[in-house]
VMD Tcl script that draws the C-alpha trace (Angstrom):
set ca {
  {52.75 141.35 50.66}
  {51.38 138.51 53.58}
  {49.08 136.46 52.12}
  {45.95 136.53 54.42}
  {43.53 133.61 53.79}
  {40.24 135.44 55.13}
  {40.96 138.34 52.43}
  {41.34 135.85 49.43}
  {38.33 133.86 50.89}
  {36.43 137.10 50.45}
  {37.61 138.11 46.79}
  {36.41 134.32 45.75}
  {32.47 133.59 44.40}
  {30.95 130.73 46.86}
  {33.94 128.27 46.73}
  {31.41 125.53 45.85}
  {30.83 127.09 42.07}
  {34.92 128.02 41.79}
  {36.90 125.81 39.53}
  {39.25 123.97 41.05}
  {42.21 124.79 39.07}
  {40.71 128.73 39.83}
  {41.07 128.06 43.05}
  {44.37 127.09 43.24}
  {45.79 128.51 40.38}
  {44.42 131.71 38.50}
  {42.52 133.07 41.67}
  {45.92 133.05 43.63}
  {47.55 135.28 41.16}
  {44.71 136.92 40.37}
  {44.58 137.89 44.37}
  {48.36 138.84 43.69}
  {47.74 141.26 41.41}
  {44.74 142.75 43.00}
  {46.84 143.48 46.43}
  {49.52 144.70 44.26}
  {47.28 147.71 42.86}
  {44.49 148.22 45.17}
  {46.06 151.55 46.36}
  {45.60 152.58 42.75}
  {42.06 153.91 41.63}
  {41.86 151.36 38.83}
  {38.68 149.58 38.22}
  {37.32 145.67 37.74}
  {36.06 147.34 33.91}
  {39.59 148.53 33.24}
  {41.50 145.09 34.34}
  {38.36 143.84 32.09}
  {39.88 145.47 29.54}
  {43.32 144.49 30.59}
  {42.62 140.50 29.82}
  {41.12 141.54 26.45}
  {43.85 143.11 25.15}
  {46.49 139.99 26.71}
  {43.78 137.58 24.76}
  {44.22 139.66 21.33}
  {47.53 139.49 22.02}
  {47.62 135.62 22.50}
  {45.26 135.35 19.48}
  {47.58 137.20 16.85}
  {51.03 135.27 18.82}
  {48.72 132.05 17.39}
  {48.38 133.40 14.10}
  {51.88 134.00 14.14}
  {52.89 130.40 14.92}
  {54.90 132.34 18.16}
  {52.80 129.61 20.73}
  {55.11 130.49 23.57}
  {54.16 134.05 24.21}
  {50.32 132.88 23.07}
  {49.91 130.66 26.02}
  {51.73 133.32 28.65}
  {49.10 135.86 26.79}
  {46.15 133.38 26.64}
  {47.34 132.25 30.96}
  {47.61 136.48 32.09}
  {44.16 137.07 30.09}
  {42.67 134.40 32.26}
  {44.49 135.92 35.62}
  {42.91 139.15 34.59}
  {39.84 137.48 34.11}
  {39.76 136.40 37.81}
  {41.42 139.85 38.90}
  {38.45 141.98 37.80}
  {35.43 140.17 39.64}
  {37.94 139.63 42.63}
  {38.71 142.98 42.91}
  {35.23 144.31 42.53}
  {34.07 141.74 45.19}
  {36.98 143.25 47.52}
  {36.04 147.08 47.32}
  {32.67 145.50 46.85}
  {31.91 147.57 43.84}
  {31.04 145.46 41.41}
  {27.54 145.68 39.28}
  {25.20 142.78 37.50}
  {26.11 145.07 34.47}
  {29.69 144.69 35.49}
  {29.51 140.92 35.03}
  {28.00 141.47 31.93}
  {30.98 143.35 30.33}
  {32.98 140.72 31.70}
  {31.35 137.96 30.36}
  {30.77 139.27 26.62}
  {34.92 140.25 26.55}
  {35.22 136.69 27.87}
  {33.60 135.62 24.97}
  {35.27 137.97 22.15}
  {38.74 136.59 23.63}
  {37.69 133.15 23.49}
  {36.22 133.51 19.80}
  {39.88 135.62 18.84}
  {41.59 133.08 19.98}
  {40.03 130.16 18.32}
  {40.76 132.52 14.78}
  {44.19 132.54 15.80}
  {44.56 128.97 16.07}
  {42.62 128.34 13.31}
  {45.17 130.65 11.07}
  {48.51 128.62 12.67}
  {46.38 125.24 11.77}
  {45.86 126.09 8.61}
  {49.50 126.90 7.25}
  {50.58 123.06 7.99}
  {47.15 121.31 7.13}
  {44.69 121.19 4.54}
  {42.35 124.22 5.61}
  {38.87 122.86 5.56}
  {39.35 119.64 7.74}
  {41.22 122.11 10.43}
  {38.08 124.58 9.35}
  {35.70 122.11 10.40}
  {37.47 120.62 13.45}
  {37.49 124.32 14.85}
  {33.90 125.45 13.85}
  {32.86 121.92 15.84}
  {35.41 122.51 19.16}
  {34.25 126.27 18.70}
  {30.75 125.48 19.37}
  {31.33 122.77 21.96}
  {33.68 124.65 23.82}
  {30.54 127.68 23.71}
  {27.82 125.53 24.55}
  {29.52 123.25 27.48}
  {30.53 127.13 28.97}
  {26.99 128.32 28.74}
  {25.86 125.05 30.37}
  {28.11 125.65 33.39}
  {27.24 129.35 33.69}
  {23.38 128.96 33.58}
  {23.85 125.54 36.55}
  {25.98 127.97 39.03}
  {23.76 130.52 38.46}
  {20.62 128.71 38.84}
  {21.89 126.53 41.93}
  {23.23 129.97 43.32}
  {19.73 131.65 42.91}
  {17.43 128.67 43.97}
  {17.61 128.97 47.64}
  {16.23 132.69 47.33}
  {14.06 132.82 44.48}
  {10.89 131.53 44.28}
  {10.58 131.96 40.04}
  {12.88 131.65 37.15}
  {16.02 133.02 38.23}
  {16.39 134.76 34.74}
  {13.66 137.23 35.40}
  {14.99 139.18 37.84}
  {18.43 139.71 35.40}
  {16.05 140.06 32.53}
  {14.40 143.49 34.32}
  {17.61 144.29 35.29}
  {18.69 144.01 32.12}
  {15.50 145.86 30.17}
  {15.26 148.54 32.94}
  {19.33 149.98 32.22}
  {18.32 149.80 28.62}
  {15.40 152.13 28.93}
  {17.30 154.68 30.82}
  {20.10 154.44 28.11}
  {17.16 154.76 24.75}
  {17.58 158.54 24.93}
  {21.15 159.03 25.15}
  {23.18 159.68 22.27}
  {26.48 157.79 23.45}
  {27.13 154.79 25.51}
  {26.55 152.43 22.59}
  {29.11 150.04 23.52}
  {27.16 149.70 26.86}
  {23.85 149.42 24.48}
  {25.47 146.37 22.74}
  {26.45 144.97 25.90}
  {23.17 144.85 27.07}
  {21.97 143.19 23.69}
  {24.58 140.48 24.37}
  {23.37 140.09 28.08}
  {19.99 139.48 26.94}
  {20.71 137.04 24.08}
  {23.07 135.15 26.10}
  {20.10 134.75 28.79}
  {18.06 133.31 25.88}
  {20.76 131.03 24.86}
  {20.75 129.48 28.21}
  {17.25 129.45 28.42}
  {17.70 127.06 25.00}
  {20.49 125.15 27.09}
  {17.49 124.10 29.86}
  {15.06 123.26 27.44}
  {17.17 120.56 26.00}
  {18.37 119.55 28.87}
  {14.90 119.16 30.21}
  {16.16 120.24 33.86}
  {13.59 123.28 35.27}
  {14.49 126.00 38.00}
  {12.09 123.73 40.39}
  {14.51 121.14 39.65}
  {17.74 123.08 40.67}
  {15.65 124.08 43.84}
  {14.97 120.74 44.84}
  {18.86 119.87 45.33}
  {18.54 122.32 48.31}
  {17.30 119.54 50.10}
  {20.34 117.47 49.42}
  {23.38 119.77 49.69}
  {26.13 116.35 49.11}
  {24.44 116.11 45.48}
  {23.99 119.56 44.73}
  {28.22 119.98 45.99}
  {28.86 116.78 43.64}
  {26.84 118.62 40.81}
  {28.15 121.73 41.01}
  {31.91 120.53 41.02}
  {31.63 118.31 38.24}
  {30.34 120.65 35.73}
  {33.04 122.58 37.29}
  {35.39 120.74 35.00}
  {33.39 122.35 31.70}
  {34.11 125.92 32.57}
  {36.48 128.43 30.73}
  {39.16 128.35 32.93}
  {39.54 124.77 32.18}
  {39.21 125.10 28.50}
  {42.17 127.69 28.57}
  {44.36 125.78 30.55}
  {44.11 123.00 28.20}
  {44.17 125.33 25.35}
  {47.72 126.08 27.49}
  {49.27 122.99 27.70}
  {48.51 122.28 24.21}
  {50.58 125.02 22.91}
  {53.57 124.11 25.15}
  {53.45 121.10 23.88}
  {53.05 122.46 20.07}
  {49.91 120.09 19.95}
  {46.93 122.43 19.29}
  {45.25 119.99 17.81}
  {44.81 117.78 21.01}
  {43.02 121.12 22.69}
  {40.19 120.41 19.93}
  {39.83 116.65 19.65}
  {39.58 116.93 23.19}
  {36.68 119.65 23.52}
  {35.23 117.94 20.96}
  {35.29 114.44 21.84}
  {36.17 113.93 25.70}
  {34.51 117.29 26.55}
  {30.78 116.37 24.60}
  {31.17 112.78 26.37}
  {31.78 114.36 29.84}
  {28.50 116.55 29.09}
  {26.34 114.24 28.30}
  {27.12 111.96 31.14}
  {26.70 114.98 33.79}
  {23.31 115.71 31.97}
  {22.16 112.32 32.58}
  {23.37 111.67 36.03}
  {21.69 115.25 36.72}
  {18.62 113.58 35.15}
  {18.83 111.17 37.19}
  {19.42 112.91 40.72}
  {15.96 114.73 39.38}
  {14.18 111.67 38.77}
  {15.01 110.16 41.98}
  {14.29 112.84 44.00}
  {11.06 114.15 42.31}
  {10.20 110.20 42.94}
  {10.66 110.78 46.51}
  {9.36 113.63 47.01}
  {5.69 112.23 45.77}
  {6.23 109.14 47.87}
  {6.41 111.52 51.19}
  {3.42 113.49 50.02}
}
mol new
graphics top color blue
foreach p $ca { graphics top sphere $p radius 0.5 }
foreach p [lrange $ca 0 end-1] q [lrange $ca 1 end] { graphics top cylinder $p $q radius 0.2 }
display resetview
């Protein structure tokens, strides 16, 4: 197989919103194993499926204090993870509902694996410290990675739309589940939905307290070098970052770092990128009053 940069350019999201260890990293074998079965009629849902099972498989290796085969498990879930969306934007069949599915068995591996580690914790240390470390990292680790979904989306959608770019994905959204109320089957794809929606609520929570509006994100068009900036910095919050320190942290039989550092590092980097977004915002909504 000859590695051809234009292909793998094309199986990427806008390279601006890619993590940088993505990039270089879990997209490139991703791309791998894309080339290596695109004669085959699989689908992105099926690889989808793939990376769940490789994440249950990492979560119960953590449960079973085996951490070496958790971290290959937890590293080929994430590979799959990039596989499916890179192989749907190659044969350019992928669906909003597509992401979706990918997104909510993002989140069931992430939440498996945390009850894995939580289980190998426990067996050396006194439960409800390690119980309470977890439920803390759990929900930082949740909230930074809905932060960083809802700012690429939002800087994604605010050169085109001219409203809330949850509306449109909303209808999308409402509209599949109306044509699915009268069927009998295709609950799974009901739940799904139910998860899309809530998860577009949740994020709608994550602007309102960080007091940054869809007006805002649109007003970085204007200055590309901060919106770039922006957009690679809360790069460093996303999933893919997460599980690669999640990782390393196994290798190094220190699973405890992973949290402390979600927790601690992770909430500090947050806040910082909130303000300086906040600030960005300030400044420019200053100047933009001064020129009118």
């Amino acid at each position: 197989m000859i590695f051809n940069w234009r292909d793998y350019k094309n199986s990427l999201k806008d390279i601006e919103v890619e993590e940088l260890i993505d990039l270089y990293f879990y997209r490139l074998l991703g791309y791998g194993f894309v080339k290596a079965v695109s004669w085959s009629p699989i689908t992105p849902n099926q690889i989808t499926y793939i990376g769940m099972v490789f994440g249950v498989l990492s979560a119960l290796s953590f449960a079973g204090a085996s951490l070496l085969p958790a971290a290959l498990f937890l590293l080929l879930a994430n590979v799959m993870d990039c596989a499916d969306g890179q192989l749907a934007r190659l044969k350019k069949n992928g669906t909003y509902l597509g992401g979706i599915v990918d997104g909510f068995f993002d989140y069931i591996v992430g939440a498996s694996t945390l009850i894995g580690i939580t289980i190998f914790l426990m067996q050396e240390n006194d439960p409800l410290p390690v119980f309470l470390l977890i439920l803390a990292a759990g929900f930082s680790r949740a909230f930074q990675n809905i932060l960083v979904d809802q700012r690429r989306h939002f800087y994604a959608k605010s050169d085109s739309l001219e409203s809330d770019a949850f509306v449109i994905d909303e209808q999308s959204l409402r509209q599949h589940r109306r044509q699915l109320a009268g069927r009998q089957n295709g609950l799974l794809e009901k739940m799904i939905i139910r998860s899309g929606l809530a998860y577009i609520a949740i994020q709608r929570f994550g602007i309102r307290m960080t007091r940054v509006t869809f007006n805002d994100f649109k007003m970085f068009n204007d200055y590309p070098d901060h919106r770039s900036f922006l957009l690679r910095s809360w790069s460093f919050l996303g999933s893919s970052t997460h599980i690669t320190l999640a990782v390393l942290a196994a290798l190094l039989n220190r699973l405890e770092w992973y949290l402390w550092i979600t927790l601690i590092a992770g909430n500090l980097y947050l806040v910082m990128l909130i303000l300086t977004e906040s600030f960005f915002v300030h400044r420019f909504s200053k100047i933009t009053v001064e020129a009118k």
